[in-house]
Every structure is written in structure tokens, then in C-alpha cells.
Phi, psi and omega in degrees: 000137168313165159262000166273325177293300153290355140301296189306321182282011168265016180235152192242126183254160169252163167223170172232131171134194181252001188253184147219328173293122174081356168287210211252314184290358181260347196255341186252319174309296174285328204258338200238005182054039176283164184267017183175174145211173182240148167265109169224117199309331202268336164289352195068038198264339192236030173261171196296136134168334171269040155263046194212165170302316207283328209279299180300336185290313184303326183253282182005288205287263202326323196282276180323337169291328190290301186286148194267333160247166201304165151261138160286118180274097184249156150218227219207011193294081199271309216114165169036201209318325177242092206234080188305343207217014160316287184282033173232337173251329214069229187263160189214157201296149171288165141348273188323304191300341173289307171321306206302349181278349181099338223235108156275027147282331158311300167310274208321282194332311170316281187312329177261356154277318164303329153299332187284316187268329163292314191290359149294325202283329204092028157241155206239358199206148204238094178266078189217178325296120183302122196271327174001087193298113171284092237212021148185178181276084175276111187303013148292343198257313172054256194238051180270345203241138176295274243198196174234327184246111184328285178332312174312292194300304175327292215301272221281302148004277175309341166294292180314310146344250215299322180305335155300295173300319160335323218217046148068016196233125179281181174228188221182088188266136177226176319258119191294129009246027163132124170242038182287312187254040154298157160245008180224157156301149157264352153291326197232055128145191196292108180285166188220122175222128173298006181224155187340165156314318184274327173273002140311308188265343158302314192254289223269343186238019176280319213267330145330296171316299189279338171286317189296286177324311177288335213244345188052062181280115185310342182224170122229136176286098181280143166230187186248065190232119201277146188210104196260010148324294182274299185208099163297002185277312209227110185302140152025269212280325135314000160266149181263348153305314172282314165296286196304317201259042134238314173273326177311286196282338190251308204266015192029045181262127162237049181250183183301143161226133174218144153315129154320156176305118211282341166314300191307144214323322213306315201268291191255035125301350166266302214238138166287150159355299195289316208293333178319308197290314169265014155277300173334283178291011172259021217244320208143321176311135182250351196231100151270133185269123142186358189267109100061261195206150163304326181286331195280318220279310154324342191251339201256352168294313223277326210260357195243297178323294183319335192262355209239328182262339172280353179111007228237328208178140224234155148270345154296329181274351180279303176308310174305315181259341163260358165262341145327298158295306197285327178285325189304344196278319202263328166291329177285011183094327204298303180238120178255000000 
């Protein structure tokens, strides 16, 4: 592989509007190798001409053909408040409401119909299930959350999670190392929680603890929430206290870790796209989510090259998250 060829698989792009042939998602696919995009309904990825199954599969099939290597094809799909697959299935149950049946086999169901149906879409990778213990009302999260007791959130979570992975579709436990007990979005700046260590690791990094060994989760999401417990400095997903020495080392995951969107306030009222994308990969993170456009996805190469020649980031740390990304590719089918 080229280094242009690896740097694009460390970025997953979202894009906006409806078209593809001759768009910006076809010139970031073909011309820059990025290593995925997401389908979101809030970008209007799914207004017409891409409203039908048949429709969305066809660009799915074009986007691969397109690529010199497979793409991860994601959206975002929990059920309830965020239910990516509305308009072709309709409403479909939440986190809480799965939890409210009792039954985790009931989640597992959820999770392998919603892979089935993603996987008509062309899509292979699911960035769910949300792990969060819930431990106030933050409205971003609302009824996005299994439970308040980290075993609850695994149990159930972790059923959705394997109805996912079962059924070729990776999965994505989010958001690390925990947004349950915010009191702001983390769209409209850096949320901050205030508690120790020993009740971090009891409540908001227990359902980690218990998943990574049992569920192998093809992804974890870091996000952009400061816990100064763990690093007072650096929101989460740009720390290397929190990746490398808390999800790496402590928490034994060497599977994909990708960002949150690196565009929300929390991160660039500070930091720009590019320079974010190359904290983000000295932090530990192998996927940065947040370009766009062809100029975002050019801008956050060119700064990872400029890190690669200053001494800043190694090509072996490069060589690490694109053979990290590249096995996820390959247990899923993705690369055959």
C-alpha cells in the first residue's frame, strides 16, 4: 500500500446531500482511499433518488467498485430516537424499550434484524450499541441507554451487539468512557464529569470491562468528554491516557477505535479537523470520523503527513490502525 493508500483508511467520511456519480463522496472514495463513509439520514443521504432499498444497495455496489480497497459502509442505527432505517422499516424499538422486556434475547433479535436490513442497504458496519450507564437525564441520550446498572447495560447491549456481529454486520460499543452522567450535548461544547476513578470504573467503564472479553466488538467509539479523573487535560477520545492507557492497557481492547464526530463543538471550539485527526491517532484511535468533503479529507492527510515527517507519528503507528482496520475488514467479509 501506498501512504496515501494508508492514511485514507484511517478516515471514515460523512457526506451531504444525495447524489454520487461525479460527487465529492465519489472523488473521496476513488481519488483519496478513504477507508469507509456513513449513511445519515440528517445529511439527506436518504432523500430521493436514494429512497428505496434498491436504490441505496446501487450506491452502496457503485461506492465499492469505486474503491481500490472494500469500504466499511456505516450509519448509526440503536432503534428508537435514532432509527437510521425509518424510512424503509419504520419505528423501531429503543435501547430502553428492549431493556423494558426482560427478555435479552429480545435485544439479540433487534440487533439481527437490523443487520439483515442493513446489509440489503449495502451496509456492513453498525455504530451501535450505546453502552452508557445512565445516571442522569442528559437529552442527548434520553431513551438511547439499556439501563443505570453497568450488568444490565452488557446483558442487553451485549445481546444487540452479537445479533449484530452474527449477522456480518460489525458493531460499535459507544460512547467510551461514558456519557451517562453528562449534564450538556457534547454537539454544543466539552461535557465534563466530575467522578473518581474508583466510581469510573464501577459505573461508566464496567460495561467495557464486561464486554470486550465476551462480545470481541469489532469497534469502540471514544468521544469528547472530559473526565479529569482520567486526564484533566484532553477530552477522551485525544487522550492517550484515556485510549492507549485506559481502553488499550487496562482495558485489554486491540480491536478499531474510532472517533466521535471530530466537527462537534466539544473538540473544534479548540482544535481544527486536521490537527484533531492527528491527536486523535497519537492518542491511540485508528479511524478518525469527521471530513466531509474532499478539502477536509486533503487537509487532515496533508497534516498527518507534516506529523509523520516532524517526528510527531511513526509509520509503524500508522502500519498499526491500518492493519487494525484492515483485519476488521477482513473478519466481516468486507475483503475477501
Amino acid at each position: 500500500m501506498t501512504l496515501d493508500q494508508k492514511l485514507g483508511q484511517l478516515i471514515i467520511v460523512e457526506y451531504l446531500g444525495h447524489d454520487y456519480q461525479d460527487s465529492g463522496l465519489q472523488e473521496m472514495i476513488r481519488d483519496q482511499y478513504v477507508g469507509g463513509f456513513m449513511y445519515q439520514e440528517s445529511n439527506h443521504n436518504f432523500d430521493p433518488p436514494y429512497d428505496s432499498i434498491g436504490a441505496v444497495a446501487a450506491l452502496s455496489q457503485q461506492a465499492m467498485q469505486d474503491a481500490k480497497i472494500p469500504l466499511l459502509i456505516a450509519t448509526d442505527q440503536e432503534g428508537g430516537l435514532v432509527n437510521r432505517l425509518y424510512k424503509f422499516h419504520g419505528p423501531l424499538p429503543s435501547a430502553e424499550e428492549m431493556t423494558a422486556t426482560g427478555k435479552p434475547s429480545y435485544a439479540y433479535q433487534q440487533g439481527s434484524q437490523a443487520a439483515e436490513w442493513m446489509r440489503q442497504l449495502g451496509i456492513n458496519s453498525d455504530l451501535a450499541p450505546v453502552v452508557d450507564v445512565h445516571s442522569v437525564d442528559p437529552p442527548i441520550l434520553e431513551t438511547r441507554m439499556f439501563g443505570s446498572d453497568p450488568q444490565t447495560v452488557a446483558t442487553y447491549a451485549g445481546a444487540y451487539l452479537q445479533g449484530l456481529q452474527d449477522h456480518q454486520v460489525a458493531g460499535c460499543l459507544k460512547h467510551f468512557p461514558g456519557l451517562g452522567a453528562i449534564t450538556s450535548d457534547p454537539h454544543n461544547g466539552l461535557p465534563v464529569v466530575n467522578r473518581d476513578l474508583a466510581t469510573l470504573n464501577r459505573i461508566d467503564l464496567a460495561p467495557y470491562r464486561l464486554m470486550i472479553p465476551k462480545y470481541k466488538p469489532a469497534m469502540i467509539m471514544a468521544t469528547d468528554v472530559l473526565m479529569p479523573a482520567i486526564d484533566p487535560q484532553l477530552p477522551a477520545e485525544l487522550s492517550p491516557k484515556a485510549i492507549n492507557g485506559v481502553l488499550r492497557q487496562q482495558l485489554g481492547y486491540d480491536g478499531v477505535v474510532i472517533t466521535d464526530g471530530l466537527y462537534m463543538r466539544g473538540i473544534s471550539e479548540h482544535w481544527s479537523l486536521s490537527e484533531a485527526a492527528v491527536m486523535a491517532i497519537e492518542a491511540g484511535d485508528d479511524l478518525i470520523e469527521g471530513p466531509y468533503t474532499p478539502s477536509q479529507v486533503a487537509d487532515v492527510v496533508r497534516a498527518l503527513k507534516a506529523a509523520l515527517e516532524q517526528g510527531e507519528l511513526t509509520e509503524a503507528r500508522i502500519d498499526q490502525s491500518v492493519e487494525r482496520i484492515l483485519l476488521l475488514k477482513l473478519r466481516y467479509g468486507i475483503i475477501s
